[in-house]
N, C-alpha and C positions, 0 to 999 in steps of 0.2 A: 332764071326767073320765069320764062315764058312757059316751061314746062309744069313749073310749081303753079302761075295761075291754069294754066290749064286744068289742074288734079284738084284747085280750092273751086271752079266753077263747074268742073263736075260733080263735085262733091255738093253741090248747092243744088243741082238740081235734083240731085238724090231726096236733099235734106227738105225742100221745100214744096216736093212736088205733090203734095195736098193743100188746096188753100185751107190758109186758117181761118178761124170763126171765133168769135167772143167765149164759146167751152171751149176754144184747144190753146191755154196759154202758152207762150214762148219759152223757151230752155233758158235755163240761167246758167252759165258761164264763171262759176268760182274759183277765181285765182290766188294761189296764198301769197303774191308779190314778188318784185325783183325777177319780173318776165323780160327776158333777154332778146333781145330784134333778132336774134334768127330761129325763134323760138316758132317755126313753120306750124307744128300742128297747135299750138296754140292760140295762132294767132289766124290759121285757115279754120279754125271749129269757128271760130265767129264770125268769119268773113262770108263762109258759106252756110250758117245754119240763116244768116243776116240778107242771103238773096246773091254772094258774088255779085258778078256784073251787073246788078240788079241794085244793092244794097243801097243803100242810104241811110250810115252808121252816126250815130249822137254821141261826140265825147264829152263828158262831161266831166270836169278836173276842179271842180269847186273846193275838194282836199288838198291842194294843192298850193303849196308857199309860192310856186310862180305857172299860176292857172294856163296864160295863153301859152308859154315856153311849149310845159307839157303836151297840152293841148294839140300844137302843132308838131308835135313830135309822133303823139300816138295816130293823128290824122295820117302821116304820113307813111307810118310802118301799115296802118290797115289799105289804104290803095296799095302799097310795096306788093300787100300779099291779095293785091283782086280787087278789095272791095270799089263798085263805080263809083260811090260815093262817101267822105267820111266827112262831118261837120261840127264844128264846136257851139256847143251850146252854152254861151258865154253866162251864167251863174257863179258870180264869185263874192266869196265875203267881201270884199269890197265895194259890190253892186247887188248887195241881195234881193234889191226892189226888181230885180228881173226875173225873178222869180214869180214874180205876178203877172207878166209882162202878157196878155195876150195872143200876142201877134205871135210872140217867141211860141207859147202853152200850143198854138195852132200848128206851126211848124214841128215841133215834135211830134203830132198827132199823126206827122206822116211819114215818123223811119221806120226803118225795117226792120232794127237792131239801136243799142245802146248800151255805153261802153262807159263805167265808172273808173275813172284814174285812183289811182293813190294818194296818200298823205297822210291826214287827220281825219277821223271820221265825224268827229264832231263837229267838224266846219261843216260837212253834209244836212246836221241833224239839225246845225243854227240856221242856215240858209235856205234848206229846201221842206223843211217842214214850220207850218205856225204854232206861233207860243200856247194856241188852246190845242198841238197834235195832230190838229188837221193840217191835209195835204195842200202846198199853194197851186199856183195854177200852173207850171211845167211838174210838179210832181206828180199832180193827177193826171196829166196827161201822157208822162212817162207811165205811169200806172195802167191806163187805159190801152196804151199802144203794147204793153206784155199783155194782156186779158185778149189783144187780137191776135196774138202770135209772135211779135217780134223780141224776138232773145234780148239777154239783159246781160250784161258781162260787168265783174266789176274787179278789181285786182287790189289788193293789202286791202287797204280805208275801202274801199271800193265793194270789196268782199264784206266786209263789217256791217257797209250801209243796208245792204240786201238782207242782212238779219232780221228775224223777229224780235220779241221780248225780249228784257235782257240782255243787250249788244253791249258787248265789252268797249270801255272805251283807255285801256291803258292796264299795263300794269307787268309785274316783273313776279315769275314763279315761285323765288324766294319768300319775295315780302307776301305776296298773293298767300300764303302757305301756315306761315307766318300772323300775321295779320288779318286774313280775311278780305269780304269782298266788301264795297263801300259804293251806296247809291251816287255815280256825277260823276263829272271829268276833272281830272285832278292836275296842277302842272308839274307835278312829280309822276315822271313816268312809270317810275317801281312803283307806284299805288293802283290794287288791283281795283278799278272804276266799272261801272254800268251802268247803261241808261236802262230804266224796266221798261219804258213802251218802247223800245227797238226801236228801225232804222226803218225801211221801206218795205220791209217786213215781207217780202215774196218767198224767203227760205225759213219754214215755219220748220221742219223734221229736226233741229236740235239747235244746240250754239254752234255756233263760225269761230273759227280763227285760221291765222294766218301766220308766215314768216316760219310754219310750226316747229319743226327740227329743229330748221339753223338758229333759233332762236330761243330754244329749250323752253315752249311753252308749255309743257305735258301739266307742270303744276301746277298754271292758273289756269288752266281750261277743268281741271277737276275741280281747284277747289272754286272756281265761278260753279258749275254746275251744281255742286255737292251745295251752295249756300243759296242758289236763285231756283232748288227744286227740278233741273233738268235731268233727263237718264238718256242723254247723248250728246256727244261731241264730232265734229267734223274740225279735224286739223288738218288744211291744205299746209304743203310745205310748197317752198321759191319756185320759179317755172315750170306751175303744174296747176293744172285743172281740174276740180271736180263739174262733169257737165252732169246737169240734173233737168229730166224728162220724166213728169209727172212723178211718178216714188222711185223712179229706177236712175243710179247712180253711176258714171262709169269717167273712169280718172285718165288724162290727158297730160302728154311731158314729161319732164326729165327725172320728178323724183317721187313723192307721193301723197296719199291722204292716209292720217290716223281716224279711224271711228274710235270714241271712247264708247265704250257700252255701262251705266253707271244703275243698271233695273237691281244689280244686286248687291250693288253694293252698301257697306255701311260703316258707321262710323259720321262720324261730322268734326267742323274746327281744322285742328292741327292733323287729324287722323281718317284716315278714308282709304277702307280696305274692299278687295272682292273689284272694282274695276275690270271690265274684259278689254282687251286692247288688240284690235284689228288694222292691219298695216296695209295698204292696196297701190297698187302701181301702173303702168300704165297698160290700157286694155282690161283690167279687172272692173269688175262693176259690185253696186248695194243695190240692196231692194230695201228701202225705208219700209214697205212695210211688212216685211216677215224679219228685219234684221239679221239679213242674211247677205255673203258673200259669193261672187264666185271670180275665179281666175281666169286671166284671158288662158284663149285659146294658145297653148304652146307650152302655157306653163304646168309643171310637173308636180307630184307631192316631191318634197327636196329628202335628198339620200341625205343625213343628217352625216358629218367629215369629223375626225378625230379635231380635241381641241378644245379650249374651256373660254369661258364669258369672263375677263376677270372685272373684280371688282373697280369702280372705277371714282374717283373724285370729282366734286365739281359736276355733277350730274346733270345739272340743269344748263350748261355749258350748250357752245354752239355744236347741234349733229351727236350729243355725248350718247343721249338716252335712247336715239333710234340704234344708234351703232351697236349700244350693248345689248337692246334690245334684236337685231338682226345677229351678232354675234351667238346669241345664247341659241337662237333659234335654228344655227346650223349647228351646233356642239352636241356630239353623240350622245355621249351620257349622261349630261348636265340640265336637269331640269330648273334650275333654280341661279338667279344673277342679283347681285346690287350696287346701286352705287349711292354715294352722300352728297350734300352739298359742302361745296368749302365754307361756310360760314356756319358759327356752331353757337351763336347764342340765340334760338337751339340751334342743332344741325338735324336737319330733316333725312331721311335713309328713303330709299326706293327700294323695294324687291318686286324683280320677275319670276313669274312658276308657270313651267309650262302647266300648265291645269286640263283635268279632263275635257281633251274637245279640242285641245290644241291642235294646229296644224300648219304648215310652211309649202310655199310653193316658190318654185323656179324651175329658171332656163342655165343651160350651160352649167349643170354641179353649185350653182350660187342663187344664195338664198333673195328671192325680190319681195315675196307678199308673206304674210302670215295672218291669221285670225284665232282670236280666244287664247292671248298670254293675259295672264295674269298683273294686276299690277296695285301695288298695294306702299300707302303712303303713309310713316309713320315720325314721330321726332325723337331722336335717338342719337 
């Protein structure tokens, strides 16, 4: 461990060593959830973009069924990993009147970083914003302490909050797909739900989601987009980060981020074709504003290996749709994959085409990134 703080408070002074100013806001730290304590570079990007030895970290677990539990948990793994200081900023549905709290709004005015837990994100949106929208008085001040620099991390629920317009607050690909999207939070999880005025609203470049693979969100992140007018999607998947510095994006951890690209596509309802689908992993970066990719240093364009995409069931399944989507993208001669969902009244079909512009990158003969598959959603 002494080595590891060593490399997270060198890293800190690399990261920090411009003071910041009211124009240079702090990096946001999006994590799709289910971040694992040995999860070293994710939990050293915060520690050290946050000051290291320096830090003085805000957890705030207000999404959270047992707020102080969590609370003291993530306190715990961020000193683990350096940080001098990590602190609970005690807002919980149960106390939301401390939300207004002064004294608490002043103390926050002076971390160096802050760290959104998991859970619900709607307990964030009840408790830390008021009924007329406006900010209370530790949300402004959490507002104000990013605008001077200090990072903003937030993980699942935590990721959501940090959304603008639009922040999804629930909902299951099938039914999403199916059914469509539906203003409010619903106690049926399969209900695809949104709030239109967003969450804390610091990651305006597209919709959030989270859990995205293992949880086969691909079909409510389109059809949220395709019904609330968006032409972008950011899918963080489990123990991974997207860190975002001003428009330049670059992925952290174990697995990845999907960009949906939706400027051309069309179609609405049940159907929404033309979708571009970009896969990024760790060390690749985005430029939000050229919508462009590029691969870390290391990785290869991929020598495409004998072998076919087969069709698969159950598509929106945990991991199904990256898999076949990474499958199709090392197959030599196969431009084209689908898979259905098991439920058929209707049953919704996916096709991938690798499309003009396609392209895969990797290390070791195996495929890690790709940008510009095709992906096209029909009921069938």
């Amino acid at each position: 461990m002494r080595s590891l703080v060593t490399i997270v408070a060198t890293l800190a002074c690399l990261l920090t060593g411009l003071p910041a100013s009211a124009s240079t806001p702090g990096a946001l730290i999006l994590i799709g959830g289910a971040l694992s304590d040995d999860n070293s570079a994710v939990y050293g990007e915060i520690v050290a973009r946050s000051g290291g030895a320096h830090a003085r970290i805000g957890v705030i677990t207000t999404a959270s069924s047992d707020p102080y539990g969590t609370a003291e948990d993530y306190i715990a793994l961020l000193k683990q990993y350096g940080a001098g200081q990590a602190v609970h900023v005690p807002v919980t549905s149960d106390a939301p009147q401390k939300a207004e709290d002064p004294q608490l709004a002043h103390m926050v005015t002076g971390l160096t970083g802050v760290f959104f837990g998991g859970g619900d994100q709607w307990r964030y949106v009840r408790t830390l914003i008021r009924p007329d929208g406006s900010d209370t008085a530790v949300l402004a001040a959490i507002r104000s302490a990013y605008a001077d620099g200090a990072p903003v991390a937030g993980t699942s629920a935590g990721l959501h909050f940090l959304n603008g317009p639009d922040m999804v607050t629930g909902g299951d690909s099938y039914e999403a797909l199916r059914d469509g999207a539906k203003v409010g939070y619903f106690d049926d999880p399969a209900v695809l739900g949104y709030h239109p005025a967003g969450g804390l609203g610091l990651f305006t470049a597209g919709l959030l989601d989270s859990h995205f693979s293992a949880r086969g969100r691909q079909g409510r992140a389109v059809r949220l987009a395709a019904d609330t007018d968006h032409d972008r999607v950011f899918g963080v998947d489990e123990d991974t980060a997207l860190v975002v510095t001003g428009s330049t994006m670059r992925v952290v951890g174990r697995q990845g981020v999907s960009v949906l690209d939706l400027r051309r596509a069309t179609g609405s309802g049940r159907e929404v074709s033309g979708v571009r689908w970009s896969y990024l992993t760790s060390g690749d970066r985005y430029h939000a504003g050229t919508w462009t990719t590029r691969p870390a240093p290391g990785k290869l364009p991929l020598v495409p290996r004998a072998g076919n995409a087969e069709p698969v069931a159950g598509v929106f399944g945990e991991d199904t749709l990256r898999t076949l989507a990474l499958d199709l993208a090392a197959a030599r001669r196969q431009l084209k994959a689908r898979g259905r969902t098991e439920q058929s009244s209707p049953a919704f079909v996916v096709e991938l085409t690798k499309a003009p512009g396609f392209a895969a990158f990797g290390s070791d003969g195996r495929v890690a990134s790709f940008a510009g598959l095709r992906l096209d959603i029909h009921a069938g």
